[in-house]
C-alpha positions in Angstrom: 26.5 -12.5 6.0 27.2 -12.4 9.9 24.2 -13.1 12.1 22.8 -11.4 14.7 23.8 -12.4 17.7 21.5 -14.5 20.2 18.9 -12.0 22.0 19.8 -9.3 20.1 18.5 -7.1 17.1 21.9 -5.4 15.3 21.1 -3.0 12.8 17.9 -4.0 13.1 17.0 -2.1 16.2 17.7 1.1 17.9 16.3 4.2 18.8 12.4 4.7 18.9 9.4 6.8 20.0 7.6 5.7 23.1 4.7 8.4 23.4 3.1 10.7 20.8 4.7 13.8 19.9 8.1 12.0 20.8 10.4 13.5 17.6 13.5 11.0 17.5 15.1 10.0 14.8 13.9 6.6 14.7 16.8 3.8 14.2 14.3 1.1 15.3 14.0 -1.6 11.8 12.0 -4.4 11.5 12.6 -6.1 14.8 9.5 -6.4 17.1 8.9 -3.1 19.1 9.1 -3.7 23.0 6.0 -3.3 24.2 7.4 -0.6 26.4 7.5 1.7 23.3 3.6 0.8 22.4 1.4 3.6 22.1 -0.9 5.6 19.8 -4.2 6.9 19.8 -6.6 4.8 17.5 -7.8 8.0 15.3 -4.3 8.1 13.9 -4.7 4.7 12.1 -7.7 6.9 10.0 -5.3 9.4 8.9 -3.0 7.7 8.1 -4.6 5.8 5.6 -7.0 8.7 4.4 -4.5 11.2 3.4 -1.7 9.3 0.9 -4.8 8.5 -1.4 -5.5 11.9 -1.8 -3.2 11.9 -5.1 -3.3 12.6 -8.7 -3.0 8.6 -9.5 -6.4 8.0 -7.9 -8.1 10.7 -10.2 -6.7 9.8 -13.1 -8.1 6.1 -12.3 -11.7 7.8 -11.8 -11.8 8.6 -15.2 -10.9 5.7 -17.0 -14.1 4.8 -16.5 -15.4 6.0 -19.3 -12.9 4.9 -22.0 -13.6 3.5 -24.8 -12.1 -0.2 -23.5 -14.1 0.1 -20.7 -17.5 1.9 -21.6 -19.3 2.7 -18.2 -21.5 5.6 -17.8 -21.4 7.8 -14.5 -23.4 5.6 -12.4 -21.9 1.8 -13.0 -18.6 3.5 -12.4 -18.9 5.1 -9.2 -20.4 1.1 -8.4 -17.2 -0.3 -10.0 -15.1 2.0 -8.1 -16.8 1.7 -4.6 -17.1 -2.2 -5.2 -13.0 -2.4 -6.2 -11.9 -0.4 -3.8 -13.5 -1.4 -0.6 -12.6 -5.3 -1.9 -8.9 -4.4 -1.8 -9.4 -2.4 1.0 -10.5 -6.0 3.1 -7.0 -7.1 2.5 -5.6 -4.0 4.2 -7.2 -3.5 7.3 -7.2 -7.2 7.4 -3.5 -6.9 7.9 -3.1 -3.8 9.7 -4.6 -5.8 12.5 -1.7 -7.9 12.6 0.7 -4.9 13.9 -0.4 -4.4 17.2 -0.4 -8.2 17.8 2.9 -8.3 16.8 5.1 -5.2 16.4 6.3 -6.4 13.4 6.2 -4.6 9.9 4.3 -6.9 7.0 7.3 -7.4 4.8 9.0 -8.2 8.1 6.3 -10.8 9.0 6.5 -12.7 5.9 10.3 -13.9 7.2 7.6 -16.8 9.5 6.5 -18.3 5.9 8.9 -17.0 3.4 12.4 -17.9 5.4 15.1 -17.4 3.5 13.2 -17.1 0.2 11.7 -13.3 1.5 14.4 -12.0 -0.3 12.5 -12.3 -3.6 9.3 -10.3 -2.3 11.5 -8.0 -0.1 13.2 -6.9 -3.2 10.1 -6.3 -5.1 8.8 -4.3 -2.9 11.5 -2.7 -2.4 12.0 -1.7 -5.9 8.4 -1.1 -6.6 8.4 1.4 -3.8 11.3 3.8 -5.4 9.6 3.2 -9.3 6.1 4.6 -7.3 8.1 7.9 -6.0 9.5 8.8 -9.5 5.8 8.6 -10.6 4.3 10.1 -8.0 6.9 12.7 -7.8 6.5 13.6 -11.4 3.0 15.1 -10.8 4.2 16.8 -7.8 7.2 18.3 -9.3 5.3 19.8 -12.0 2.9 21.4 -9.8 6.0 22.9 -7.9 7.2 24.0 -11.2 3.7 25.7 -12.5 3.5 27.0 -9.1 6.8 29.2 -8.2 8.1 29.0 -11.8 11.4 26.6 -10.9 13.3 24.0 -13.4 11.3 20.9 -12.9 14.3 19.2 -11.6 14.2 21.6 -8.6 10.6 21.3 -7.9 11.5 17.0 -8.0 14.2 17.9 -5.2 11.6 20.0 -3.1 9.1 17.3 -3.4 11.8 14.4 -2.6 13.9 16.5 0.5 10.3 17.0 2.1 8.9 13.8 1.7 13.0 12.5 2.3 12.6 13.8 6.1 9.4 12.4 7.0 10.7 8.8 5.7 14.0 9.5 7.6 12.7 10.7 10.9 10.1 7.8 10.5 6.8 6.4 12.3 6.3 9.4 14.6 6.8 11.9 12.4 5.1 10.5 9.6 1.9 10.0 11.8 1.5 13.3 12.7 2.4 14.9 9.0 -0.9 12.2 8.1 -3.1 13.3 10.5 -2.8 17.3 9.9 -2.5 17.1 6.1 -5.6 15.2 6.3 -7.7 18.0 7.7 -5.6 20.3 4.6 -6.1 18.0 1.9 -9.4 17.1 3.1 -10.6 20.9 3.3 -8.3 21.6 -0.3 -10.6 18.3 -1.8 -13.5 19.7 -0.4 -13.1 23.1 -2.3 -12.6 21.2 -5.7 -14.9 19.2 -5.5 -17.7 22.0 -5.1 -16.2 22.8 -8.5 -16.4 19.6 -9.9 -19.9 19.3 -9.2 -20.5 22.8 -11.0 -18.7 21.7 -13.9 -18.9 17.4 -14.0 -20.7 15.0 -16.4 -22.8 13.0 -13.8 -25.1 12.1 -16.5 -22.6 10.0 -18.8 -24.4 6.4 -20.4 -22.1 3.7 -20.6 -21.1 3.3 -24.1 -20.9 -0.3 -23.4 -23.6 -3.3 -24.1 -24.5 -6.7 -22.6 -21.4 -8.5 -21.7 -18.7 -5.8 -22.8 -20.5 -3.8 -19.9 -19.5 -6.5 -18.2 -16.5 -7.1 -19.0 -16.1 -3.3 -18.2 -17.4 -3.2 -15.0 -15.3 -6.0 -13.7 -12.1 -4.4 -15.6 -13.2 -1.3 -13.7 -13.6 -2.8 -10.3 -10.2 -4.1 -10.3 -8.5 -1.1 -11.9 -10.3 0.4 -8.2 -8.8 -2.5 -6.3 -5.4 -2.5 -7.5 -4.7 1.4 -6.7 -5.0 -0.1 -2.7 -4.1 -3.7 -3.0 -0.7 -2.1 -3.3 -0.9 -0.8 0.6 -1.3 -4.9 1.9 2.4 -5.2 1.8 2.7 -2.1 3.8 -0.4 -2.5 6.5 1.1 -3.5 9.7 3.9 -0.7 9.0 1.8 1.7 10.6 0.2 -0.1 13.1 3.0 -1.6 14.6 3.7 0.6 17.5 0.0 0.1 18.8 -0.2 -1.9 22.0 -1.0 -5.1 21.9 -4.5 -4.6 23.5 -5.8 -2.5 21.2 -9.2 -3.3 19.7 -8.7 -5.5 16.4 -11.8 -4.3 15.2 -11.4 -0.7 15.6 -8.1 -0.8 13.5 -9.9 -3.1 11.0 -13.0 -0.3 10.3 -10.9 2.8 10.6 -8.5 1.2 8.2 -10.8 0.6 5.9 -12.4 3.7 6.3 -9.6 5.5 5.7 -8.8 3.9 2.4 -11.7 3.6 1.0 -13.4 6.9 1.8 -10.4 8.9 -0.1 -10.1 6.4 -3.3 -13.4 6.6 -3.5 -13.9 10.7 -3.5 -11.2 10.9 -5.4 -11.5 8.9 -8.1 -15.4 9.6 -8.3 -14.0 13.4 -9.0 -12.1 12.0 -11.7 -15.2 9.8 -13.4 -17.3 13.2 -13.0 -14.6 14.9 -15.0 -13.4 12.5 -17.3 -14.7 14.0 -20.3 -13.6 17.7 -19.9 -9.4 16.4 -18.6 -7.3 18.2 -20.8 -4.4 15.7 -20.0 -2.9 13.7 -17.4 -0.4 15.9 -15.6 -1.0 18.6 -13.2 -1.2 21.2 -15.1 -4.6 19.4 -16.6 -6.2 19.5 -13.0 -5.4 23.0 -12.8 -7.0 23.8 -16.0 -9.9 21.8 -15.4 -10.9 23.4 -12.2 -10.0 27.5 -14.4 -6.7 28.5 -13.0 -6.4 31.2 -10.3 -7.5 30.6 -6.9 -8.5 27.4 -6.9 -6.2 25.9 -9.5 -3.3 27.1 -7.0 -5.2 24.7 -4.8 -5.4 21.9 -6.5 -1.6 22.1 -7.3 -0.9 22.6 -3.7 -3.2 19.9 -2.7 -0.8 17.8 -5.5 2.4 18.6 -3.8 1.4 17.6 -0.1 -0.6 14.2 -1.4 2.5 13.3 -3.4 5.0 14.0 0.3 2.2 12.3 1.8 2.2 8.8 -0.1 5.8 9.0 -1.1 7.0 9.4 2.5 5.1 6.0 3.2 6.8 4.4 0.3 10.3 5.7 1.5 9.2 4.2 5.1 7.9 0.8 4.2 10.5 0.6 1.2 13.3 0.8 4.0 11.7 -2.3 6.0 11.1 -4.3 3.1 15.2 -4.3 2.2 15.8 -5.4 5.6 12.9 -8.0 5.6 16.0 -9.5 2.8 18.1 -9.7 5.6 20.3 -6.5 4.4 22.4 -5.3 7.2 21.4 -1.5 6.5 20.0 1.0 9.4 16.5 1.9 8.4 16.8 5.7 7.6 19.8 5.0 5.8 17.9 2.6 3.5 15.1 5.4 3.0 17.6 7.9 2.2 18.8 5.5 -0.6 15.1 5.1 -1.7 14.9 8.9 -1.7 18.1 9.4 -4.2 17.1 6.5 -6.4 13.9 8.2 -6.6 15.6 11.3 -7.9 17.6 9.7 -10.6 14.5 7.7 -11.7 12.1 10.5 -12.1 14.5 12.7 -14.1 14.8 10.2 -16.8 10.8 9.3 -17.2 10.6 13.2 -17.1 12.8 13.4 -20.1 11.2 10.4 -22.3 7.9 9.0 -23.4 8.6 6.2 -20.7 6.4 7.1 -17.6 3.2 5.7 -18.6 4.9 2.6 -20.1 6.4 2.9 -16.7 3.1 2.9 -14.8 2.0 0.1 -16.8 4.8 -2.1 -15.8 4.0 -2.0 -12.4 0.7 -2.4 -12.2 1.4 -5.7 -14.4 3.7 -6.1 -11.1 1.7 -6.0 -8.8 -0.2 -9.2 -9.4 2.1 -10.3 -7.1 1.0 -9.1 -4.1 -2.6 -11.1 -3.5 -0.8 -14.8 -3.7 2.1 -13.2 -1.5 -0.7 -11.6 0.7 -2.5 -15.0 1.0 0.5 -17.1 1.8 1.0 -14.7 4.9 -2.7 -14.9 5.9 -2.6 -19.2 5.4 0.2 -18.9 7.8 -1.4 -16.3 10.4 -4.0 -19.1 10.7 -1.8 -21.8 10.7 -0.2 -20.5 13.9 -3.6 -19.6 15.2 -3.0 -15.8 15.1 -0.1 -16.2 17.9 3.4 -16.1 15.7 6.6 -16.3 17.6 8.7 -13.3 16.6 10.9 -13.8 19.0 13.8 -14.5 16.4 12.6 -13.1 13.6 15.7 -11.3 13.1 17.9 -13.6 12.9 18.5 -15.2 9.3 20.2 -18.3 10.7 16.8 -19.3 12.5 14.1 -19.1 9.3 13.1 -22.0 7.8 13.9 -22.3 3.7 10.8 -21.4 2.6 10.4 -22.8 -1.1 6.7 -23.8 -0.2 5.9 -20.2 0.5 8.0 -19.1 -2.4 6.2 -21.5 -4.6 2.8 -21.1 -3.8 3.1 -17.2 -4.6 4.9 -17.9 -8.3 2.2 -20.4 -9.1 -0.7 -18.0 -7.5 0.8 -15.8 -10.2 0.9 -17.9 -12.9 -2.4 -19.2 -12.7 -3.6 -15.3 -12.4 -2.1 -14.7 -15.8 -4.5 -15.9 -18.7 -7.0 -13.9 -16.4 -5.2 -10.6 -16.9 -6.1 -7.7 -18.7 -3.7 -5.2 -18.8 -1.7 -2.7 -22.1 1.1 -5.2 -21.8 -1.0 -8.4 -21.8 -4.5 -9.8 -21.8 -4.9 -13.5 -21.2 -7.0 -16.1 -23.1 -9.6 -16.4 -20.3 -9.4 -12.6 -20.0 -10.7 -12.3 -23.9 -12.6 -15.2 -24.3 -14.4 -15.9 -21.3 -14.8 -12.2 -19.4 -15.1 -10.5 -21.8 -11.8 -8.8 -21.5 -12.6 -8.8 -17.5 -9.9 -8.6 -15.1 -10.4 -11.1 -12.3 -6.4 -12.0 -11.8 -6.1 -10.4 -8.6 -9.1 -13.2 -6.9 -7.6 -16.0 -9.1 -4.1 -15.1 -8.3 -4.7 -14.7 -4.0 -7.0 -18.0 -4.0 -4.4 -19.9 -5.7 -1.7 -19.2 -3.6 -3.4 -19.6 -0.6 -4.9 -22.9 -1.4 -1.3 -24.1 -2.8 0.6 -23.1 0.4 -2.0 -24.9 2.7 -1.8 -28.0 0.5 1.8 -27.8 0.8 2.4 -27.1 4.1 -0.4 -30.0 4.8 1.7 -32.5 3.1 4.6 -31.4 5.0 3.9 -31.1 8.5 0.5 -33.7 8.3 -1.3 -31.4 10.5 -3.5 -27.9 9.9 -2.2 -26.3 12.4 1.8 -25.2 12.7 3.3 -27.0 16.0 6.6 -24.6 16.0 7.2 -20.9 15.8 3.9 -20.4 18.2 3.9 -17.9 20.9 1.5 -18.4 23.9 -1.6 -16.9 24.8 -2.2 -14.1 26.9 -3.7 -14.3 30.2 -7.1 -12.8 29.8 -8.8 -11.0 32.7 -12.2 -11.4 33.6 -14.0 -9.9 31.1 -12.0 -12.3 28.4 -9.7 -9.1 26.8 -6.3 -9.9 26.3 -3.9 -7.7 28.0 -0.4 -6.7 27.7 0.6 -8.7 30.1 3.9 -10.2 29.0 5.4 -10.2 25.4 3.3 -12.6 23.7 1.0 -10.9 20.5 -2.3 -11.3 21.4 -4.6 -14.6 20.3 -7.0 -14.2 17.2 
């Protein structure tokens, strides 16, 4: 593979935005953006976490709940969910902090620990994020299809061109389609969920006793958790353009804000209705809330959450292949995603595979906490100040097994503490009472491993390469944008 050469960024630059409302085709891939194109106002890093959550996927987690391997009643699951939810949501805003500081997208990032072994991660998440369209896209092409009375497969290529463009045109777009489809889908929400409350079970007992409630609730909680875990390999995506000066803790609360607020609505809608679902499909949300007026609603409301969150996944799926080091322009990645999409979706449509589907990647994603915590050990390892400078260029990463290692055994260890329809571990059945705690086992392992390790290689806590500067700080201590240095922790 030929290299970039010195000082510059190949494919892996290009055109870019440099103010809001700036509509260009964005070129621009993972390499640090200049900080002549930083900008953004900080409300946009609400809404653009609020409104992909908005979905049928987070319902349909609401109200599992109350099934029969789980066993909560109304009350202990709306704890489990809020508890779950704002836990993974840590991770997330967490990250998203990083962008500014940087520039740099977080499968991008993860070239500093992972070197030449990101190609293993990259690809994951790059094939997780076109598996999560054809899911995602299934509900929203049947709501098309109940809607204006097309062939499914035309409602999946209305769903996929729409959400095709955003990903194509990229961060600027995208932005503003997330901040005006929150006000939409927030106002659509609103109007269901006055339903909901006229119609809900928020009375249900748990069906569960001693420690199976337990059990239960913790199965619950990360059930919650592992519907926004999934964003931490995306976070700095959308943050990235930010200037480097921007307050860290701002983007850390409206982060989780916007995360956790819309999970959390969402999927409390679903516990409230768990027991009068018809199904799990569109067509059983319309039913549920009686058809006409507002069941054209809800299936609208379907149809832009599903553009919303798959656009993202089109986006961040098109950094993560270049993360591998693939010498593809970004939109032409996401409109590979898009297609892929397209095929996939047809064939779950046409078997009994989707929810086996759905189940594989959640078993998947038990990846991403000891990934996750290898990245944050290395943040503080280079005291919050990486040098991207040559991130880009493949020649210049280190090999990486440590990284790479640390993750596989963070997942390893995580798995007798899994409970999932594929698999439940030893510890998840014996000790937990078929509790799920694989996500915490799973990101403290691969944390502590990759500190050990890189301990015993470089006899020092602290990384003494691959550092960038501080900033000068003015007077009042703030860092400023003052040269191209990311800002200190």
């Amino acid at each position: 593979m030929s290299e970039v050469p010195e000082g510059g960024e190949g494919v892996f630059g290009g055109q870019m935005p440099s103010s809001e409302g700036e509509y260009v085709l964005e070129m621009h891939g993972m390499a640090p953006i200049p900080l002549d194109n930083r900008y953004g106002s900080l409300h946009r890093i609400f809404t653009v976490w609020f409104t992909p959550n908005l979905v049928p996927a987070a319902f349909f987690i609401g109200t599992l709940a109350t099934a029969s391997y789980i066993g909560l009643g109304f009350w202990s699951g709306v704890a489990a969910i809020v508890l779950g939810t704002v836990i993974g949501g840590l991770l997330v805003s967490i990250l998203c902090t990083w962008g500014p500081q940087t520039g740099v997208a977080q499968l991008p990032l993860a070239r500093l620990p992972f070197g030449r072994t990101v190609v293993l991660p990259g690809l994951l998440q790059w094939l997780s994020t076109i598996a999560w369209d054809a899911i995602n896209a299934i509900f929203g092409a049947e709501a098309i299809h109940i809607l204006i009375h097309v062939p499914f497969w035309l409602g999946l290529a209305i769903v996929l061109v729409l959400q095709g463009v955003l990903g194509l045109f990229g961060y600027e777009i995208m932005h503003l389609f997330e901040k005006w489809m929150s006000i939409v889908l927030g106002v659509m929400f609103l109007v269901i969920t006055i339903k909901i409350i006229q119609i809900g079970n928020f009375h249900a007992a748990a069906t569960a006793h001693g420690g199976a409630l337990v059990g239960g609730f913790i199965l619950m909680a990360t059930i919650a958790a592992s519907f926004v875990i999934a964003w931490a390999a995306y976070a700095s995506d959308y943050s990235r353009y930010m200037k480097p000066d921007t307050s860290r803790r701002a983007i850390f609360w409206l982060t989780l804000a916007g995360v956790s607020l819309s999970s959390i609505w969402i999927e409390i809608l679903g516990l409230a209705a768990a027991a009068i679902i018809v199904n799990d499909t569109s067509a059983g949300i319309q039913h549920l809330v009686g058809g006409g007026v507002l069941g054209v609603l809800a299936l609208v409301a379907i149809v832009i959450g599903t553009v919303a969150v798959n656009a993202m996944n089109d986006y961040s799926g098109s950094l993560a292949l270049q993360a591998t080091g693939a010498r593809v322009k970004r939109p032409y990645v996401a409109v590979v995603v898009t297609v892929a999409a397209f095929a996939l979706t047809l064939w779950l449509h046409h078997g009994s595979l989707a929810t086996k589907f759905e189940n594989v990647l959640l078993f998947v994603t038990y990846w991403i906490p000891p990934f996750v915590a290898v990245q944050m050990v290395d943040w503080w390892r280079r005291r919050g100040r990486p040098d991207v400078t040559h991130l880009v260029r493949t020649d210049r990463l280190r090999p990486g097994w440590d990284a790479l290692a640390a993750m596989l055994i963070g997942f390893v260890v995580a798995i007798p503490f899994m409970d999932t329809s594929l698999y439940i571990g030893y510890a998840s059945s014996h000790w937990l009472q078929y509790g799920d705690i694989a996500y915490l086992v799973g990101f403290v392992v691969g944390g502590a491993v990759y500190a050990v390790l890189r301990r015993s290689i470089t006899k020092s806590n602290r990384e003494t390469e691959g550092v960038a500067p501080p900033l000068t700080a003015p007077a009042q201590g703030q860092a400023t944008a003052a040269n191209d240095a990311p800002a200190s922790v």
